[in-house]
Backbone as JSON Lines, residues from 0, in Angstrom:
{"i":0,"aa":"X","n":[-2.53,-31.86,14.02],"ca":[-1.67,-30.77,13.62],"c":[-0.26,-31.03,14.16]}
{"i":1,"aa":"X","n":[0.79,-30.54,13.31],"ca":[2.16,-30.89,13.5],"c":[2.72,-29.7,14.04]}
{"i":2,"aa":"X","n":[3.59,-30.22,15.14],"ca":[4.25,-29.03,16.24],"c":[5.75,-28.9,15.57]}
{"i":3,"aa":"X","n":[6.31,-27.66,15.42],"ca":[7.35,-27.11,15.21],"c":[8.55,-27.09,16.29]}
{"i":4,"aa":"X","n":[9.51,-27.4,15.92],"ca":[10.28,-27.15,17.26],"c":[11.39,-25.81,17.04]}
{"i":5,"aa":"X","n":[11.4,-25.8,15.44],"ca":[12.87,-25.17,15.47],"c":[12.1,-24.47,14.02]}
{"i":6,"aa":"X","n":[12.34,-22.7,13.85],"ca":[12.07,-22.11,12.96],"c":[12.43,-22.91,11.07]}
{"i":7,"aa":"X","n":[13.74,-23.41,11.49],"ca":[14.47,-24.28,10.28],"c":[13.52,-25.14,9.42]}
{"i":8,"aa":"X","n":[12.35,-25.3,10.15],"ca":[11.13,-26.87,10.02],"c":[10.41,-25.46,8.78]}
{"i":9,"aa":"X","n":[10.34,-24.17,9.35],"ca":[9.61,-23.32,8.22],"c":[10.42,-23.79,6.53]}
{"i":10,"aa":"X","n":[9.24,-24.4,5.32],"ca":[10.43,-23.95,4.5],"c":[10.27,-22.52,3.48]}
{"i":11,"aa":"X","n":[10.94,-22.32,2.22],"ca":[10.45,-21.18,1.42],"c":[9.36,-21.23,0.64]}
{"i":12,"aa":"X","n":[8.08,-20.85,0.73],"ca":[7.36,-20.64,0.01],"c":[7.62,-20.4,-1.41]}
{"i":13,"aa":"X","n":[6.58,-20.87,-2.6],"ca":[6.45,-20.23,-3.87],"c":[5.31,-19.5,-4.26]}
{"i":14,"aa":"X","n":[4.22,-19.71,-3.55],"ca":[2.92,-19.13,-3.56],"c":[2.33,-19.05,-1.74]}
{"i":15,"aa":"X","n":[1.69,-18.27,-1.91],"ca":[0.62,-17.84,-0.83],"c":[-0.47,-18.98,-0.7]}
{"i":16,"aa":"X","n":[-0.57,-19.97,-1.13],"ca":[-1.61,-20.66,-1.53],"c":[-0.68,-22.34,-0.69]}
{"i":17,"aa":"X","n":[0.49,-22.42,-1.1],"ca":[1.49,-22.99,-0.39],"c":[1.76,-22.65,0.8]}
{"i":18,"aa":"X","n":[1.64,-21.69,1.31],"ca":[2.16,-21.04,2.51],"c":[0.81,-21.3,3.42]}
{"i":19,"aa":"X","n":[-0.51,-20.81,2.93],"ca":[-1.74,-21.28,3.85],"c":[-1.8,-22.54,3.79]}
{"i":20,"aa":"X","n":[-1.63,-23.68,3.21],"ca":[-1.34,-24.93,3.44],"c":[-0.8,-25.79,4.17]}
{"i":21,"aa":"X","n":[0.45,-25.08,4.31],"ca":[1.49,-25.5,5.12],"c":[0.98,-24.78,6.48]}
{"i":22,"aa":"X","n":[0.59,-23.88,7.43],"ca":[0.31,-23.58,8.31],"c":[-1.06,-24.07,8.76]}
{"i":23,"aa":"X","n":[-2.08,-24.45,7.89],"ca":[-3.24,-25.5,8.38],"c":[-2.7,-26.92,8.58]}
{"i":24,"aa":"X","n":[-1.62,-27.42,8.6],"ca":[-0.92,-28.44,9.0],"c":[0.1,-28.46,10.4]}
{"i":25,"aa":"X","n":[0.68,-27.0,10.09],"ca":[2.0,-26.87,11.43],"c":[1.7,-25.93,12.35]}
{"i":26,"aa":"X","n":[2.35,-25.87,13.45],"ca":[2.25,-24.66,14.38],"c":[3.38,-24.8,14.72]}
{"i":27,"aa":"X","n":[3.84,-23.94,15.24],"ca":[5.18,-23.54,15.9],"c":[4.7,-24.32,17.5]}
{"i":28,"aa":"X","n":[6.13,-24.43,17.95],"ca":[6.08,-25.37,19.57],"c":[5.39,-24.09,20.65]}
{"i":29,"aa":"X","n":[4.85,-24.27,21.62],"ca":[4.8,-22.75,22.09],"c":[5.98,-22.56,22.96]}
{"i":30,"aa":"X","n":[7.06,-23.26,23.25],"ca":[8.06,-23.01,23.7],"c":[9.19,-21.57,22.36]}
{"i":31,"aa":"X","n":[8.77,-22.49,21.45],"ca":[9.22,-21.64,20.2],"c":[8.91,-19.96,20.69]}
{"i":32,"aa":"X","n":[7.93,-20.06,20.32],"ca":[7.24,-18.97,20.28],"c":[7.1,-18.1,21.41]}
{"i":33,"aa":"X","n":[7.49,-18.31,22.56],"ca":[7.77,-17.82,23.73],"c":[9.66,-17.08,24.01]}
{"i":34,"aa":"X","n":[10.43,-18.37,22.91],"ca":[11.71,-17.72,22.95],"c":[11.65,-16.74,22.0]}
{"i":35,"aa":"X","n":[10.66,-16.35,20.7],"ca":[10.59,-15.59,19.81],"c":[10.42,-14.03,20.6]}
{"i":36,"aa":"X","n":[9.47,-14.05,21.59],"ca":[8.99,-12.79,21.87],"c":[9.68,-12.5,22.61]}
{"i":37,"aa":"X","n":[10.31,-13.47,23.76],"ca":[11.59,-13.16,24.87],"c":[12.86,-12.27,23.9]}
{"i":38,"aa":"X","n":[13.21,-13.32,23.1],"ca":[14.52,-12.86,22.81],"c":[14.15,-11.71,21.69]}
{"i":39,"aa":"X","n":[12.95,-10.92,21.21],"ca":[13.16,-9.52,20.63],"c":[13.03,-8.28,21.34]}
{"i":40,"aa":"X","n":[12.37,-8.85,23.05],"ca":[12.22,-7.44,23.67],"c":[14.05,-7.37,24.28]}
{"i":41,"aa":"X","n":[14.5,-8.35,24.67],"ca":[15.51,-8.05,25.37],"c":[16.86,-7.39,25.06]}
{"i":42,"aa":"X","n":[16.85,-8.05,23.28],"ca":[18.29,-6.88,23.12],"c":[18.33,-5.88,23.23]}
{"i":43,"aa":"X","n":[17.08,-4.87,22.95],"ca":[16.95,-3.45,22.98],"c":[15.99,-2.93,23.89]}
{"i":44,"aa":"X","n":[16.57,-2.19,24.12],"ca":[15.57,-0.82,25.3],"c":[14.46,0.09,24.49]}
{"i":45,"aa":"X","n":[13.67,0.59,25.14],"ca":[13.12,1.0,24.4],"c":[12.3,2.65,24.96]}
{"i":46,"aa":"X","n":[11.58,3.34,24.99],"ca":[11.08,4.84,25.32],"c":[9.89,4.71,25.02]}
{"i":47,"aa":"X","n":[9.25,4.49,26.27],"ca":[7.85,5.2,25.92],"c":[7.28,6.68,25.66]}
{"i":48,"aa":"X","n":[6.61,6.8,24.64],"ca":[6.14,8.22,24.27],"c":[4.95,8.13,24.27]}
{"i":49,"aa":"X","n":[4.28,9.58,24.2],"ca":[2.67,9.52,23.87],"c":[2.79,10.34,22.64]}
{"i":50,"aa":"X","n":[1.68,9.44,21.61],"ca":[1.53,10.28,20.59],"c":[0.0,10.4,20.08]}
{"i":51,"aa":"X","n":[-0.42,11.47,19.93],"ca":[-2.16,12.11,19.32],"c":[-1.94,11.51,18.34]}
{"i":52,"aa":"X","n":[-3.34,10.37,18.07],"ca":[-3.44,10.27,16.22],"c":[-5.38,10.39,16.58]}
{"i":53,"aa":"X","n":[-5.45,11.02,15.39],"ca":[-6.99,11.16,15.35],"c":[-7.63,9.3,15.43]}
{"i":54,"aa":"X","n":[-8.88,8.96,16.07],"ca":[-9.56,8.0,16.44],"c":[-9.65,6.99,15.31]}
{"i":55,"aa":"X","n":[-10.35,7.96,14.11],"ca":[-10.81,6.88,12.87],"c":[-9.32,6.63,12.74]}
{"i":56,"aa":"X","n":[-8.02,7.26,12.3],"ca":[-6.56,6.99,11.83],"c":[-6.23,5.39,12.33]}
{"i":57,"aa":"X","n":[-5.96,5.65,14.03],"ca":[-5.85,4.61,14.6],"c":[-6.94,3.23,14.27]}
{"i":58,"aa":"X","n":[-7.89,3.41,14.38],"ca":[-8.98,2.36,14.16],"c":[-8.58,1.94,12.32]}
{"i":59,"aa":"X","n":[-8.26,2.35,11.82],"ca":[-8.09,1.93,10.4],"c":[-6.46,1.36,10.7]}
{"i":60,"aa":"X","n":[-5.29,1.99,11.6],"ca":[-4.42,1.27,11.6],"c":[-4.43,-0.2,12.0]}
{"i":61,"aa":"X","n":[-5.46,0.06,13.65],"ca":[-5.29,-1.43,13.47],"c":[-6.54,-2.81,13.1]}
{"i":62,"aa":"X","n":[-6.71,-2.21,12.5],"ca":[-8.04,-3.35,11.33],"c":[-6.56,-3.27,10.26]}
{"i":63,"aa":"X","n":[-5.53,-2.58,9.9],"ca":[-4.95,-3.04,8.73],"c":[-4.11,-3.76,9.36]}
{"i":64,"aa":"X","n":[-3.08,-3.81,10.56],"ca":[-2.08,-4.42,11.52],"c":[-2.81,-5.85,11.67]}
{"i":65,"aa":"X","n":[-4.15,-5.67,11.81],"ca":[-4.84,-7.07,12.1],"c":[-4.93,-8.02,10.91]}
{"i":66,"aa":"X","n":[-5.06,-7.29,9.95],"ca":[-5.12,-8.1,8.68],"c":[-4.23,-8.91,8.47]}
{"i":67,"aa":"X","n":[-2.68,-8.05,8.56],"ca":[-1.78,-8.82,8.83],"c":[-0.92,-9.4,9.51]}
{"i":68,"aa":"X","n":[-1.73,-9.77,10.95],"ca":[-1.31,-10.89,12.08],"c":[-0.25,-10.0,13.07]}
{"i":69,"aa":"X","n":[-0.42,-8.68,12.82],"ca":[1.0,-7.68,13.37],"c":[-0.14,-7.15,15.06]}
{"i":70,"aa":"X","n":[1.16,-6.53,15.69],"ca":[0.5,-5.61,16.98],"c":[0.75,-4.35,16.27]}
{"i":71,"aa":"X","n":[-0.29,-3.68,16.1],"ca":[-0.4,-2.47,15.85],"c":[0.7,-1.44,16.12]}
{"i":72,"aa":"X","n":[0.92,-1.82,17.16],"ca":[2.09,-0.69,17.66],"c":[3.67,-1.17,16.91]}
{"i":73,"aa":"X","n":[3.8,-2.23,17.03],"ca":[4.97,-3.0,16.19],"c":[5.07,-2.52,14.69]}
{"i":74,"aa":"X","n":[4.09,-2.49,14.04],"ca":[3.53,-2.07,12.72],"c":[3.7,-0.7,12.65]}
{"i":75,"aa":"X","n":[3.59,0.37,13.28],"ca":[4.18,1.01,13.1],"c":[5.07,1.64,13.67]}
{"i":76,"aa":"X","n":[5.86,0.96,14.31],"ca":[7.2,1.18,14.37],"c":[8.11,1.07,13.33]}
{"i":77,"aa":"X","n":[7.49,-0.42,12.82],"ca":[8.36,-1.17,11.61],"c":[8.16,0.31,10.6]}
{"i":78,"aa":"X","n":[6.81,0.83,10.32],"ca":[6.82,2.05,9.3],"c":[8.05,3.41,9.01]}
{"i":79,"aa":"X","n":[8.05,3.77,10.81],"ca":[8.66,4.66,10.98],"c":[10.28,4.46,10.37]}
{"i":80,"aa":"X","n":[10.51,3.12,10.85],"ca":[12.07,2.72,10.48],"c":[12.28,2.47,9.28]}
{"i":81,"aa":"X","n":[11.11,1.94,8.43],"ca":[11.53,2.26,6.38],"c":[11.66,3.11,6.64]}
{"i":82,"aa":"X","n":[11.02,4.37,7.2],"ca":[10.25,6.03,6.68],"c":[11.91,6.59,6.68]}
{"i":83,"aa":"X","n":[12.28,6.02,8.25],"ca":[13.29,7.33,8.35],"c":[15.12,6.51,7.8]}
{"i":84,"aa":"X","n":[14.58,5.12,7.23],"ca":[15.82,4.77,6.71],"c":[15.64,5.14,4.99]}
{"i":85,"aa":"X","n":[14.78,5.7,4.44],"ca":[14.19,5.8,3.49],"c":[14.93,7.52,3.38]}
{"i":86,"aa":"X","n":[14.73,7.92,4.24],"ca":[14.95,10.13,4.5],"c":[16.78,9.76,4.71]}
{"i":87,"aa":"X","n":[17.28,8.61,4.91],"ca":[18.74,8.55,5.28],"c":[19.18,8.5,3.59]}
{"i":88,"aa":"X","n":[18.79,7.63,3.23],"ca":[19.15,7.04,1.55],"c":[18.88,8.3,1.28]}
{"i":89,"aa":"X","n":[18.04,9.14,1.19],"ca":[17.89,10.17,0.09],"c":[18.69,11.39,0.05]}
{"i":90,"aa":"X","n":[19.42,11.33,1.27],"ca":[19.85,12.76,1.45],"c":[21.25,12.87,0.71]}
């Protein structure tokens, strides 16, 4: 398997079928991938909250977050920020 050094080595996909291909061949360096997660917590701060979601909700969120390679909690964050850039556009 072929090590990645630099995101640039990713190229554009045309199919999904291309794209699983190309990743049963490459991996990212884990140096890569270590500056990936460094450098997204650090520009921004962030607030922890607690929030109630009923048991099954959560358990279906993250079997769907898992499906697609996401942290659950990331996933919906990413939601909230369409949701509420979505309530900005409309008004």
């Amino acid at each position: 398997m072929r090590s990645m050094a630099t995101w640039e080595e990713v190229p554009i996909f045309d199919s999904e079928s291309a794209e699983a291909d190309f990743w049963a061949e490459n991996r990212p360096d884990l140096r890569l991938m270590e500056a990936a997660v460094a450098g997204s917590s650090e520009g921004s701060e962030s607030v922890t909250i607690t929030l109630r979601i009923d048991p099954r909700m959560l358990a279906r969120i993250k079997r769907l977050a898992r499906s697609r390679f996401l942290n659950y909690q990331s996933m919906i964050k990413q939601w909230l920020s369409e949701r509420m850039e979505q309530e900005v556009r409309e008004r």
